[in-house]
LUMRO-639629 format. One record per atom (N, C-alpha, C): x, y, z; residue in three letters. Coordinates in steps of 0.2 Angstrom, whole numbers, padded with zeros to 4 digits, always signed. Each point is the difference from the previous one (the first is absolute). Layout:
BEGIN
XYZALA
...
//
This chain:
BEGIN
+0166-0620+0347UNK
+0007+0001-0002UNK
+0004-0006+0002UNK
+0005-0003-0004UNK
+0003-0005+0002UNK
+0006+0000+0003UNK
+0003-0005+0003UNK
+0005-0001+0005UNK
+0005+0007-0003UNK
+0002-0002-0007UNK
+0005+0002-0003UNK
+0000+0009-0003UNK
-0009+0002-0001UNK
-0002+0007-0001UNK
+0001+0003+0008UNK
-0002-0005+0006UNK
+0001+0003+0005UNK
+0007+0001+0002UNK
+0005-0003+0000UNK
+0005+0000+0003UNK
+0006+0007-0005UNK
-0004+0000-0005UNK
+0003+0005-0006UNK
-0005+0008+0003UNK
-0004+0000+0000UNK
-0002+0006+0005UNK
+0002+0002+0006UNK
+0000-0005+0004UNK
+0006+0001+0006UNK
+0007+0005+0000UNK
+0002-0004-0005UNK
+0008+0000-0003UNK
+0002+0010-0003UNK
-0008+0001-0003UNK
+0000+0004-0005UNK
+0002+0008+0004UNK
+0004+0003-0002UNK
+0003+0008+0003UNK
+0000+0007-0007UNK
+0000+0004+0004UNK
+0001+0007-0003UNK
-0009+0001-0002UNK
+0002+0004-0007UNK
-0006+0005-0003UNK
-0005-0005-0002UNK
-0005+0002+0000UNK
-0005-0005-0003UNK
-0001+0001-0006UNK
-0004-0003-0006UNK
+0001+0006-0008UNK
-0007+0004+0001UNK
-0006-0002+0002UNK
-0004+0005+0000UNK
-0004-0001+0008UNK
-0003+0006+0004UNK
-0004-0001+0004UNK
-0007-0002-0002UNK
-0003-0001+0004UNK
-0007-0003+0001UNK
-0005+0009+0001UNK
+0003+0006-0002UNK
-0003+0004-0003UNK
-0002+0000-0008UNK
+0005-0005+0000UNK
+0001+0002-0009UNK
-0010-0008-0001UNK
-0004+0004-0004UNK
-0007-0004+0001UNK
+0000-0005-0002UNK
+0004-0002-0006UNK
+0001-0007-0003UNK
+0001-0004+0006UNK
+0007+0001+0001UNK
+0002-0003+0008UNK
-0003-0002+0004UNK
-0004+0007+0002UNK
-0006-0004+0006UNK
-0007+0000-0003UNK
-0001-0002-0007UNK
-0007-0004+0000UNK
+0004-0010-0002UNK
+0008+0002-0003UNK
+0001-0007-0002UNK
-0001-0005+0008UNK
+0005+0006+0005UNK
-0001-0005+0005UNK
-0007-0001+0005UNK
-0003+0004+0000UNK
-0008-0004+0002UNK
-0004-0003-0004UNK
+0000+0001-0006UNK
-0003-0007-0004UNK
+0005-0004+0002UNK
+0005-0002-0001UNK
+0004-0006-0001UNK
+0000-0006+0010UNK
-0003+0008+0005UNK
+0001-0005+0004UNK
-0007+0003+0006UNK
-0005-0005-0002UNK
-0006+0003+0004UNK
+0000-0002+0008UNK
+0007+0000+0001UNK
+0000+0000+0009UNK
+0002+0008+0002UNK
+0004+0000-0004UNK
+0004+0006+0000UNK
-0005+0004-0001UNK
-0006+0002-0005UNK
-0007+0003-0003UNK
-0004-0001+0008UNK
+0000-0005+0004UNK
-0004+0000+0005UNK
+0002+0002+0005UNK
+0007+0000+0003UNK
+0002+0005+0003UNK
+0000+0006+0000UNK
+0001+0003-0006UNK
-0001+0007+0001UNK
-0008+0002+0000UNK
-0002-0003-0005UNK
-0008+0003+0004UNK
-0003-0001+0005UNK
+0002-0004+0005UNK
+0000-0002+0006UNK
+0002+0007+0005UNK
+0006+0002-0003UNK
+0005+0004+0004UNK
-0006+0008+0001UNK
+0001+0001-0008UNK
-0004+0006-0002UNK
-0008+0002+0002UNK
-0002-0007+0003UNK
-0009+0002+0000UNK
-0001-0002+0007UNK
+0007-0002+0003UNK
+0001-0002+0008UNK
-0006-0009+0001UNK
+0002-0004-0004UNK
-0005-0005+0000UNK
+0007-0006+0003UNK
-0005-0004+0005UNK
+0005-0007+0001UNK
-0001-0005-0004UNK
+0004-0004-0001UNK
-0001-0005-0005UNK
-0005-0004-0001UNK
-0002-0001+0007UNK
-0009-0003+0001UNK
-0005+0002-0005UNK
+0002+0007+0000UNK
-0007+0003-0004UNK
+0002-0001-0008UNK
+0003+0000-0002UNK
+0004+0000-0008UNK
+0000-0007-0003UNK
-0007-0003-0001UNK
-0001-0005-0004UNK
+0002-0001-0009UNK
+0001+0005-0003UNK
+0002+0000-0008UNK
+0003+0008+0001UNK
+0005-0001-0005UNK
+0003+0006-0003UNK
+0000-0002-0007UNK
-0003+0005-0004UNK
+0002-0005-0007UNK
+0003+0007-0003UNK
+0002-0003-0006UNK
+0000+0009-0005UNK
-0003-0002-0005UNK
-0005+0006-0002UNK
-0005+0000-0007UNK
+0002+0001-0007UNK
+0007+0003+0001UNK
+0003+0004-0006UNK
+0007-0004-0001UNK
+0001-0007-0001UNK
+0007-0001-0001UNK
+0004+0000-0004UNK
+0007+0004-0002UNK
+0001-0001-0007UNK
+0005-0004-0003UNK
+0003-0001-0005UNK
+0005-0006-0001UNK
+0008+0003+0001UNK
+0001-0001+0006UNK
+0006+0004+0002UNK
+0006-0001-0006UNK
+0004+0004+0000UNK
+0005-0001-0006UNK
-0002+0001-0005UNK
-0008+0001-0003UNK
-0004+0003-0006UNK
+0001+0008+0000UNK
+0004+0000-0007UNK
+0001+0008+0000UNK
-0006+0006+0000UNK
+0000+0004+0002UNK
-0003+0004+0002UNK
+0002+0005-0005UNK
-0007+0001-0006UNK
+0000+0004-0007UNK
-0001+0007+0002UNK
-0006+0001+0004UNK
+0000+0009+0003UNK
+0006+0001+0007UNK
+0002+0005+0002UNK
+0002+0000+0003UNK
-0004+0004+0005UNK
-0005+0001-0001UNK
-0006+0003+0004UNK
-0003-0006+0004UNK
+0000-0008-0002UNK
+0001-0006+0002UNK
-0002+0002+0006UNK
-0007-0001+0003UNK
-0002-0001+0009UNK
+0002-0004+0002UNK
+0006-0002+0005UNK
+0002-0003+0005UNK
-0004-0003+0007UNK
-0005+0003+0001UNK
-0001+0002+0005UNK
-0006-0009+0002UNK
-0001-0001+0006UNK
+0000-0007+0001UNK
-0009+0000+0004UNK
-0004-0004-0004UNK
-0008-0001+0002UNK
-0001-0005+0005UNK
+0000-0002+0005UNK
-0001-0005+0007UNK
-0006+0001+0002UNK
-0003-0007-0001UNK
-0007-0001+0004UNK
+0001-0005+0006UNK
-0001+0003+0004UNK
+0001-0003+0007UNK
-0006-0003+0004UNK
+0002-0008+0002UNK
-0008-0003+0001UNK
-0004+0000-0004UNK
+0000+0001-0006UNK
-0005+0003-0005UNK
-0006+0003+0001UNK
+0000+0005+0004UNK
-0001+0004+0001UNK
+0000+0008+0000UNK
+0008+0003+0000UNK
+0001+0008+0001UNK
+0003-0003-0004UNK
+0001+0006-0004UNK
+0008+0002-0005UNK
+0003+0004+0001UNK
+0006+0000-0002UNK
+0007+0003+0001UNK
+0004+0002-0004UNK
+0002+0007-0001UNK
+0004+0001-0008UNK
+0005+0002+0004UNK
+0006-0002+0000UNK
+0006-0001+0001UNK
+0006+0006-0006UNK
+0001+0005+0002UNK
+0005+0002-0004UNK
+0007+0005+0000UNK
+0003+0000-0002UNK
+0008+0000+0002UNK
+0001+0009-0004UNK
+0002+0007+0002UNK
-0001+0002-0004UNK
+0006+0005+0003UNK
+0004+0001-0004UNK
+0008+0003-0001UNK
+0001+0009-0002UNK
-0003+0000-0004UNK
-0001+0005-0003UNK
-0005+0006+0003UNK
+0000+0006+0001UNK
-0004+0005+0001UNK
-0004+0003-0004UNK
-0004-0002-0004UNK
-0004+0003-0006UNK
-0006+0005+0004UNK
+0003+0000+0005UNK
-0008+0004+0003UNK
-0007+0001-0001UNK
+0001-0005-0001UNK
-0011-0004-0002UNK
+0000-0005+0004UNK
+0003-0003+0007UNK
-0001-0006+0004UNK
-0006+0002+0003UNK
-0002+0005+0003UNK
-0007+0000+0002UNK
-0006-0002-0004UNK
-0002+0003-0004UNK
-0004+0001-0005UNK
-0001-0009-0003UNK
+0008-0002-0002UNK
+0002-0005-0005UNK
-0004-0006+0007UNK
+0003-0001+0007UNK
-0002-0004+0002UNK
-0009+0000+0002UNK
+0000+0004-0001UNK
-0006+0001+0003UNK
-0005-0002-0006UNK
+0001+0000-0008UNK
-0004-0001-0004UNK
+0003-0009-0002UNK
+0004-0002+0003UNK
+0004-0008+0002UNK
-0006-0004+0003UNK
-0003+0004+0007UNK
-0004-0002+0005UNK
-0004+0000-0002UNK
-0004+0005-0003UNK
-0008+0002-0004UNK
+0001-0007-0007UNK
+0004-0001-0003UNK
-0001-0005-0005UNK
-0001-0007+0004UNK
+0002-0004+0003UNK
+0000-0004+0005UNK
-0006-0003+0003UNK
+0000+0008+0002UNK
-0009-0001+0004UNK
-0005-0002-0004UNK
+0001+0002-0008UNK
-0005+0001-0004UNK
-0002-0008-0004UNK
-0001-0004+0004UNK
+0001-0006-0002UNK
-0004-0004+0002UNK
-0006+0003-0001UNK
-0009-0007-0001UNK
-0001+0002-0006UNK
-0004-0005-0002UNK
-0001-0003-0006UNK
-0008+0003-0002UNK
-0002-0001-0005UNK
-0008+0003+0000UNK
-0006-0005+0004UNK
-0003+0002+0004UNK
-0003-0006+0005UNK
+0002+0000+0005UNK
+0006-0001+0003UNK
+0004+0003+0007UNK
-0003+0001+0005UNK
+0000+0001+0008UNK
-0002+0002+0004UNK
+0006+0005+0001UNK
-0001+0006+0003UNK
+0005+0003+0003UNK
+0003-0003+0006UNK
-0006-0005+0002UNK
+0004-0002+0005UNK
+0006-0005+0000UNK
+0000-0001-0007UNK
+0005-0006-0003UNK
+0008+0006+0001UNK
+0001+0005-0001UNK
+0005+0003-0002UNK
+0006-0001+0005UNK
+0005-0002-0002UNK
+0003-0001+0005UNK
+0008+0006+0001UNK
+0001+0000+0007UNK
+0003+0005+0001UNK
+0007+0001-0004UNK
+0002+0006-0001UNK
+0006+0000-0004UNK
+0005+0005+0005UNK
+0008-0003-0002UNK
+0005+0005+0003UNK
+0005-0001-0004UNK
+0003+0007+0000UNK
+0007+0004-0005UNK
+0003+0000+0005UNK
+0006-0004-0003UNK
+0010+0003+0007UNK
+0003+0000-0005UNK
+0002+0006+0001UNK
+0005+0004-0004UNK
+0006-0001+0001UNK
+0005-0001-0001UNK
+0009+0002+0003UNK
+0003+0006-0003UNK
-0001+0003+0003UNK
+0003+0007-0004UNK
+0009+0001+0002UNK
+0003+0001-0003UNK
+0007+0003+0001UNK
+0000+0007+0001UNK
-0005+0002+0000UNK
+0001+0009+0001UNK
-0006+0002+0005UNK
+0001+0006+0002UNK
-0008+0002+0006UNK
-0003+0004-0001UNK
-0006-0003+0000UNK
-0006+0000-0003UNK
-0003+0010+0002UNK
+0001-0001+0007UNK
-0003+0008+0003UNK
+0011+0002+0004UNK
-0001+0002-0005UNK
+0007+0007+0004UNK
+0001+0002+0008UNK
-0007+0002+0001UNK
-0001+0003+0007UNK
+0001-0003+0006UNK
-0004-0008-0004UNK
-0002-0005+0006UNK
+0003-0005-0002UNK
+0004-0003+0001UNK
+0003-0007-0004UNK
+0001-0006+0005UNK
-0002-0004-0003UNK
-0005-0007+0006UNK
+0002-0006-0005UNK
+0003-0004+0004UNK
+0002-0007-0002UNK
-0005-0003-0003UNK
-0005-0003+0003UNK
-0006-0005-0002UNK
-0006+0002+0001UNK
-0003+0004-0003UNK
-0007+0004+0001UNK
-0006-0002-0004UNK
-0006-0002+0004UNK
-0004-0001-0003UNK
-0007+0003-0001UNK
-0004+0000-0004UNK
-0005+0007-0003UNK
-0007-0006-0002UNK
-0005+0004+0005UNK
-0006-0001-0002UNK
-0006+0003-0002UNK
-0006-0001-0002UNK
-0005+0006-0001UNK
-0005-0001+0008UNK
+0001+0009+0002UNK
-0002-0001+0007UNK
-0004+0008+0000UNK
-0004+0001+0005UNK
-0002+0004+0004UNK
+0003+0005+0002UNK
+0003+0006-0004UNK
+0004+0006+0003UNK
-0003+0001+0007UNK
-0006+0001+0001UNK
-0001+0004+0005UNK
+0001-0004+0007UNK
-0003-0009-0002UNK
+0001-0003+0006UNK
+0005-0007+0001UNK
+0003+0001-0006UNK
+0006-0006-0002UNK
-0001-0007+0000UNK
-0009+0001-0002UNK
-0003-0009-0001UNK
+0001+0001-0007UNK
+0002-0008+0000UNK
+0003-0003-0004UNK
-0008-0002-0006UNK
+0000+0004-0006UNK
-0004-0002-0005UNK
-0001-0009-0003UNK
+0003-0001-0001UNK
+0000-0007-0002UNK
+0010-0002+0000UNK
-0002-0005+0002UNK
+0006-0006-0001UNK
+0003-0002-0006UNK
-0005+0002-0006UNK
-0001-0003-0006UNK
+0008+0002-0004UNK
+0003+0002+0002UNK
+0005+0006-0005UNK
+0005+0005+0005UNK
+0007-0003-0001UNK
+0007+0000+0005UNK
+0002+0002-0005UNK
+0006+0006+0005UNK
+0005+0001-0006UNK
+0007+0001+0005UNK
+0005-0005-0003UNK
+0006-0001+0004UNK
+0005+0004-0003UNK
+0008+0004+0003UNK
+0002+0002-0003UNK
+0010-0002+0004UNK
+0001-0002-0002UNK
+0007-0004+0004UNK
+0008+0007-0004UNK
+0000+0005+0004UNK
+0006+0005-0003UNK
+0007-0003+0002UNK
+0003-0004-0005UNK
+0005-0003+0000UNK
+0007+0004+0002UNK
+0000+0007-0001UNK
+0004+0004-0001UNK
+0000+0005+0011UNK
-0004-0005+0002UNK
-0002+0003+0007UNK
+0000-0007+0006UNK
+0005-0004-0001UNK
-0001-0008+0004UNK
+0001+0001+0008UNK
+0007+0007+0001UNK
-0001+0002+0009UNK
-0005+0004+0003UNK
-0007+0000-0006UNK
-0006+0001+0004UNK
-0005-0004+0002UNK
+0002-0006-0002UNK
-0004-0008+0002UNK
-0002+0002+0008UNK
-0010-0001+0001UNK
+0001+0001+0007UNK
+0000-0009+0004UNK
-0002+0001+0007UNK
+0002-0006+0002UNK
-0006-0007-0003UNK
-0005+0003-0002UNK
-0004-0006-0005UNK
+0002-0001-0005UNK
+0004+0002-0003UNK
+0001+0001-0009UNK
+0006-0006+0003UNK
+0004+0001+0005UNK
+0009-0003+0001UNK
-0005-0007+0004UNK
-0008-0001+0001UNK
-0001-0005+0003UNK
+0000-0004-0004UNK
-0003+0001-0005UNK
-0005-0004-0005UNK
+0007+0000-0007UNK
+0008+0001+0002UNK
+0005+0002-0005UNK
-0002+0003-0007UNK
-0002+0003+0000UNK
-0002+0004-0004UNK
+0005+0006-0004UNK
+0005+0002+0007UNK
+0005+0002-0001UNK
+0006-0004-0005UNK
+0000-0009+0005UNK
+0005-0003-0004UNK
-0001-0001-0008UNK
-0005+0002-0001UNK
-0002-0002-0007UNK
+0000+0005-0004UNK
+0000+0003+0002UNK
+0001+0009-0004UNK
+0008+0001+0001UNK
+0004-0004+0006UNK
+0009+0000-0001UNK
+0002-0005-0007UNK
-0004-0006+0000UNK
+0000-0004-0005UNK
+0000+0003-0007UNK
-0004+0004-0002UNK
-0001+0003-0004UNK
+0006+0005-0003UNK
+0003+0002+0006UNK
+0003+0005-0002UNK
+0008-0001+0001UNK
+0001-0008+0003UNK
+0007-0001+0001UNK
+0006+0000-0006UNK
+0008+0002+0000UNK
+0002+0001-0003UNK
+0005-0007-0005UNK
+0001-0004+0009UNK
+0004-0005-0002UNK
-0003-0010+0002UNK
+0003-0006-0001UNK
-0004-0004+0001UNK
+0002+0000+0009UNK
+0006+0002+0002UNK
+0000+0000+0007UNK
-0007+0005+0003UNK
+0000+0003+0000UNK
-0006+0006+0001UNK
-0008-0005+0001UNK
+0001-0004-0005UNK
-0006-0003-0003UNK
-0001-0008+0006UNK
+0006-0003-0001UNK
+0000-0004+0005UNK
-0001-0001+0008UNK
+0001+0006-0001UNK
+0000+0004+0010UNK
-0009+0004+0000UNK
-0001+0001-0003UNK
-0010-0001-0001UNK
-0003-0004+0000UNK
+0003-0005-0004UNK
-0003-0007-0003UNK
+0000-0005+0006UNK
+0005+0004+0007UNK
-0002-0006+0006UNK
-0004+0005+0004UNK
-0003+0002-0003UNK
-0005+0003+0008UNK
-0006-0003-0003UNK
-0003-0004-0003UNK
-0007+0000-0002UNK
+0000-0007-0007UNK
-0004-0006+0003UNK
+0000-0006-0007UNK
-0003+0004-0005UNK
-0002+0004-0002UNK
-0006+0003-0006UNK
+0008+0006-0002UNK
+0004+0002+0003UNK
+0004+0004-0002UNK
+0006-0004-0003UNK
+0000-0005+0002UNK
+0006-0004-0003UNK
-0005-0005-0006UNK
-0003-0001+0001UNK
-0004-0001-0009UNK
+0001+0005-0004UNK
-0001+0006+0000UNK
+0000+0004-0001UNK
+0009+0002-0004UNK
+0003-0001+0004UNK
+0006+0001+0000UNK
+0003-0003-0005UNK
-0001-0007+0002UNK
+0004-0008-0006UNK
-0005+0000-0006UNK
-0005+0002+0000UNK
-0003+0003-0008UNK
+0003+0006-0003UNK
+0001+0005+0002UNK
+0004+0005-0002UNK
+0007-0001-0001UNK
+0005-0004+0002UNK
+0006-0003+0000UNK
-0001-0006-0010UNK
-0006-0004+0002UNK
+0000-0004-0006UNK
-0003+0005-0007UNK
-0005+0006+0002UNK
-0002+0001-0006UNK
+0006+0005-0002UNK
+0004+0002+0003UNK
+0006+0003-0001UNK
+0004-0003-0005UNK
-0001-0006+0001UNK
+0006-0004-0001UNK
-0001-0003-0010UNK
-0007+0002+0001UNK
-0003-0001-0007UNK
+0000+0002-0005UNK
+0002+0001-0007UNK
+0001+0006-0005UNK
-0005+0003-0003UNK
-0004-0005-0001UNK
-0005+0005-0001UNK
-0004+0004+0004UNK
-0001-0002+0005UNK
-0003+0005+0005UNK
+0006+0007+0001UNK
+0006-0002+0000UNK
+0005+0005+0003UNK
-0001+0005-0008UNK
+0000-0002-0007UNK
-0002+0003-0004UNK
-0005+0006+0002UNK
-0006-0002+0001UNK
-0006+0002+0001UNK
+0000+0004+0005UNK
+0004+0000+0005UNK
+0000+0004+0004UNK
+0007+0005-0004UNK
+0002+0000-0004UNK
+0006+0004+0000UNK
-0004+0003-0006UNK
-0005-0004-0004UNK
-0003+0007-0005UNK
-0006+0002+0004UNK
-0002+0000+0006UNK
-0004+0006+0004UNK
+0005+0006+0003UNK
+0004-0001+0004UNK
+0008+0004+0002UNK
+0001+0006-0007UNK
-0001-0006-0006UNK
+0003+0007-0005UNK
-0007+0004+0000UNK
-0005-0003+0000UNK
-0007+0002+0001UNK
-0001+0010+0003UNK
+0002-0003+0006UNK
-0001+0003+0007UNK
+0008+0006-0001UNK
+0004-0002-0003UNK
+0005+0005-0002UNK
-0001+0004-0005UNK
-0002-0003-0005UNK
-0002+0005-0005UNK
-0007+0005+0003UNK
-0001-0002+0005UNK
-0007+0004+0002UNK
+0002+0005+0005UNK
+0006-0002+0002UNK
+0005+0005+0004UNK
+0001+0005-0004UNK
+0005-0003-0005UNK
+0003+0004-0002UNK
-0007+0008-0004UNK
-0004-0002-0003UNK
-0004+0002-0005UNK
-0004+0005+0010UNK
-0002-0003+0003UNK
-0002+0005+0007UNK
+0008+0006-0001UNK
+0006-0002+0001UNK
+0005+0003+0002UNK
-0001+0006-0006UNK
-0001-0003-0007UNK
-0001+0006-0005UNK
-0005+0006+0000UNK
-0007-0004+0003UNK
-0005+0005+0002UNK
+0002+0005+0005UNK
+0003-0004+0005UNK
+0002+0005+0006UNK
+0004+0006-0003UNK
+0005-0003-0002UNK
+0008+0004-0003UNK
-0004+0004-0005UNK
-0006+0001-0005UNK
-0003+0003-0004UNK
-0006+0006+0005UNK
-0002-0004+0005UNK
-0002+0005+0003UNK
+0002+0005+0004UNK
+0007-0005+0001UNK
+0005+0008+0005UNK
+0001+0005-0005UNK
+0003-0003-0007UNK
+0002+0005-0004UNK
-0005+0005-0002UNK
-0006-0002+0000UNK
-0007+0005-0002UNK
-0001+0003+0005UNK
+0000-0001+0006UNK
-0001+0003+0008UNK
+0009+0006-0002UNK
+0006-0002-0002UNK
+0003+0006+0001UNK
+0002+0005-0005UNK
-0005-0001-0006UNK
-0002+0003-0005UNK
-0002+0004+0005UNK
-0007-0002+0003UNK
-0005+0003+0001UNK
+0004+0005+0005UNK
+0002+0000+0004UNK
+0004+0005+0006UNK
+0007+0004-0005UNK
+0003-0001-0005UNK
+0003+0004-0002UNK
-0006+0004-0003UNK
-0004-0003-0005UNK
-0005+0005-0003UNK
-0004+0006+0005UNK
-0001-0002+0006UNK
-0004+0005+0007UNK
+0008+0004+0002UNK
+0005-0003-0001UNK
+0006+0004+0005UNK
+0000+0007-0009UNK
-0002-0002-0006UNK
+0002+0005-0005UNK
-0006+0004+0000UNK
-0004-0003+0000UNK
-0007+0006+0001UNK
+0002+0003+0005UNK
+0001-0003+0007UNK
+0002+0005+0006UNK
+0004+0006-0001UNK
+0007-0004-0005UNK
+0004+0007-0002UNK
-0003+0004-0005UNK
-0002-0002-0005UNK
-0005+0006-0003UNK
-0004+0004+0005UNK
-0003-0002+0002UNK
-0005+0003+0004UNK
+0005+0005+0006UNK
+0004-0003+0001UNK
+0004+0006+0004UNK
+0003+0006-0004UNK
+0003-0003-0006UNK
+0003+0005-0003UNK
-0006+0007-0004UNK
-0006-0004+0000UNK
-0005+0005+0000UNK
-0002+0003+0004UNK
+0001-0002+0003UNK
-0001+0005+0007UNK
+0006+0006+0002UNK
+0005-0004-0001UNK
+0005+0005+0001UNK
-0001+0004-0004UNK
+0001+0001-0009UNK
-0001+0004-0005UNK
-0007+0003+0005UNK
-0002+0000+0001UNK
-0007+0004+0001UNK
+0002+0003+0006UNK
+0003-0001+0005UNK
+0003+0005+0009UNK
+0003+0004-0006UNK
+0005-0002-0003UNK
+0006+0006-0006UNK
-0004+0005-0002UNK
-0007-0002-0006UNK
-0002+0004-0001UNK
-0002+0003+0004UNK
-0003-0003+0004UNK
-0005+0007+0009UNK
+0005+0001-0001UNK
+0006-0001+0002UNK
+0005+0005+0004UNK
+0003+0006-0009UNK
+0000-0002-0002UNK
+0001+0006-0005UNK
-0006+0005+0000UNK
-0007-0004-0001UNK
-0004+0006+0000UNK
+0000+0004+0005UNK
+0001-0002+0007UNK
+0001+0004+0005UNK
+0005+0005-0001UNK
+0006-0003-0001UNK
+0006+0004-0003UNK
-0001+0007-0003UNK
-0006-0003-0006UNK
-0002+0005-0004UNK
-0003+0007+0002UNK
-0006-0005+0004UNK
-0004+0006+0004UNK
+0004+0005+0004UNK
+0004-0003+0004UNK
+0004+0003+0002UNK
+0001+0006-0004UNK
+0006-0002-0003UNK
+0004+0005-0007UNK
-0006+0006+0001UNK
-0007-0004-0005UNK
-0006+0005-0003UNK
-0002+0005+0005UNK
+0001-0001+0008UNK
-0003+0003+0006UNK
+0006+0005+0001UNK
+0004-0002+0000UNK
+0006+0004+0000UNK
+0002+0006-0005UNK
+0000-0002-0006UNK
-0003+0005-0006UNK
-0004+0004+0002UNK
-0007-0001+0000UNK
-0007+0002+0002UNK
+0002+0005+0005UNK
+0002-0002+0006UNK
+0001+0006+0005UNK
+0006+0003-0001UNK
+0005+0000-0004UNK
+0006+0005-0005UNK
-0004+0005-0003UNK
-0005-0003-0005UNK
-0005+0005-0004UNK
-0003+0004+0005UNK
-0003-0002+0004UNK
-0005+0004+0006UNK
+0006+0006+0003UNK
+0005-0004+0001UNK
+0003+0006+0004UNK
+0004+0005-0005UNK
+0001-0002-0005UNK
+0004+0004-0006UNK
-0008+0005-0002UNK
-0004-0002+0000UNK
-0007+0004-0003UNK
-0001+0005+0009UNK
+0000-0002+0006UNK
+0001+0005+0004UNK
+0004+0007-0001UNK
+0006-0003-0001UNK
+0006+0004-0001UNK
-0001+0005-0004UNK
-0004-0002-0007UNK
-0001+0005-0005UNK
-0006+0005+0003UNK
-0006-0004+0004UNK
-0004+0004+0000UNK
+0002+0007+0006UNK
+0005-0004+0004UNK
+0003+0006+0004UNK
+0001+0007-0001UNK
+0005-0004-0006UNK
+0007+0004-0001UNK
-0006+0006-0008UNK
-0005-0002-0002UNK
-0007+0003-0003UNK
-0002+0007+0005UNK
-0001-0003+0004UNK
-0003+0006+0007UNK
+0004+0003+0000UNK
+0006-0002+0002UNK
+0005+0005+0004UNK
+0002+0005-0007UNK
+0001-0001-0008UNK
+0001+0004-0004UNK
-0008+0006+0000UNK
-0006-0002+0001UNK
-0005+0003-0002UNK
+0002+0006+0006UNK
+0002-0003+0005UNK
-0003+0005+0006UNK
+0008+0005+0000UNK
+0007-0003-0004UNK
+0001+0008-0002UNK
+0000+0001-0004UNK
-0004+0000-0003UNK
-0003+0002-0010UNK
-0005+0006+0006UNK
-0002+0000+0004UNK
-0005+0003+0005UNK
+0003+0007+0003UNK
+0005-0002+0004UNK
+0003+0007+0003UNK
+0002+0002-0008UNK
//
């Protein structure tokens, strides 16, 4: 950045136009600044800068190039030392296939010898996700890492296959490794509102202010700032369209409870109709029993009143 982009950075105040959730954003600024790319994988995988000989990316695109589908993967391929790979990706929305989704992310990755190959050629692959929402309800955890391991004895199956997961929407639970290695501040970066917000991150760390003044320039761009604003309507329209399915499933969930609350009253009023009729039948019996023992006594009376004429027919 030059004297004059820096000193305009500096300078710059209030809302920013998009955050660095929004993926255009943060794939334009890590391709555009491969220090900033090596900071954070650094932060992420806890490596010092000794160790982090190449950071390249395998998948680059032509920033500012429109984007025809809007199902357009974002999501960023890093091979590190050329060695391990790394799919980098920024994910906003809750579709509820992030398990599953990443996990077949990691499996394609892995699947990378050629015919003739040594397995021992394969090299290791890793998924970090950025989620703006939480992954487990029950347990929700800043930066949690997932591997194939031994239930019974918690040995580690192979090295070969990481899966990172960064819950952007949970930053005061960064523990004290995650805030060493800032990993925290980069997930605040992500999620700041304004450019003071941004510049007060961007002096805790050289890789966080690369980071920063790339976001500041590509902001500044129109067609990137485009591109990021036809993902926005992207990710709104897929609000909106979730918001319709929910609002359609509520309405179908209180069909369904008015329709159990009607049965329920049918069902009562048949029941009631049915205590009514017991109770008239019993009614009745009554009545019929009470009749019956009229007749029995009305027929004693005659047979009586039979006797007593024969026996003076007798004197």
């Amino acid at each position: 950045m030059n004297e004059k982009s820096n000193q305009e950075f500096r300078n710059a105040s209030g809302r920013i136009p998009y955050h660095m959730t929004n993926d255009y954003l943060f794939r334009a600024v890590l391709q555009s600044n491969n220090k900033a790319l090596r900071g954070l994988v650094c932060s992420l995988l806890h490596l010092s800068e000794k160790e982090v000989h190449s950071v390249e990316i395998a998948n680059p695109i032509v920033l500012g190039e429109a984007v025809r589908n809007k199902e357009f993967r974002l999501d960023i391929n890093v091979v590190l030392n050329n060695n391990t790979l790394i799919n980098l990706e920024m994910q906003i929305a809750n579709k509820l296939n992030w398990r599953e989704r990443s996990v077949m992310y990691l499996c394609r990755s892995f699947d990378q010898l050629n015919h003739g190959q040594d397995y021992s050629e394969v090299k290791p692959v890793v998924h970090i996700g950025f989620l703006n929402y939480t992954l487990f309800e029950d347990t929700p955890e800043f930066y949690t890492t997932y591997k194939l391991i031994n239930v019974k004895s918690n040995r580690e199956y192979t090295d070969s296959l990481t899966l990172h997961v960064i819950d952007l929407s949970h930053i005061e639970l960064a523990s004290e490794e995650d805030r060493k290695y800032h990993i925290h501040e980069w997930a605040m970066l992500f999620k700041a509102d304004t450019w003071e917000e941004i510049r007060m991150i961007a002096s805790k760390d050289k890789y966080l202010e690369e980071a920063s003044q790339t976001m500041f320039r590509m902001s500044a761009d129109d067609l990137v700032r485009k591109r990021c604003r036809d993902r926005e309507e992207y990710y709104q329209d897929l609000r909106n369209y979730e918001r319709a399915i929910e609002e359609g499933e509520k309405k179908r969930e209180l069909e369904r409870l008015e329709h159990e609350q009607d049965l329920r009253n049918y069902e009562r009023a048949i029941e009631e109709g049915e205590k009514k009729r017991e109770l008239e039948r019993l009614e009745h019996e009554q009545e019929r029993m009470k009749y019956e023992t009229a007749l029995r006594e009305q027929a004693e009376q005659i047979r009586r009143l039979s006797e007593e004429i024969e026996r003076l027919k007798k004197q």
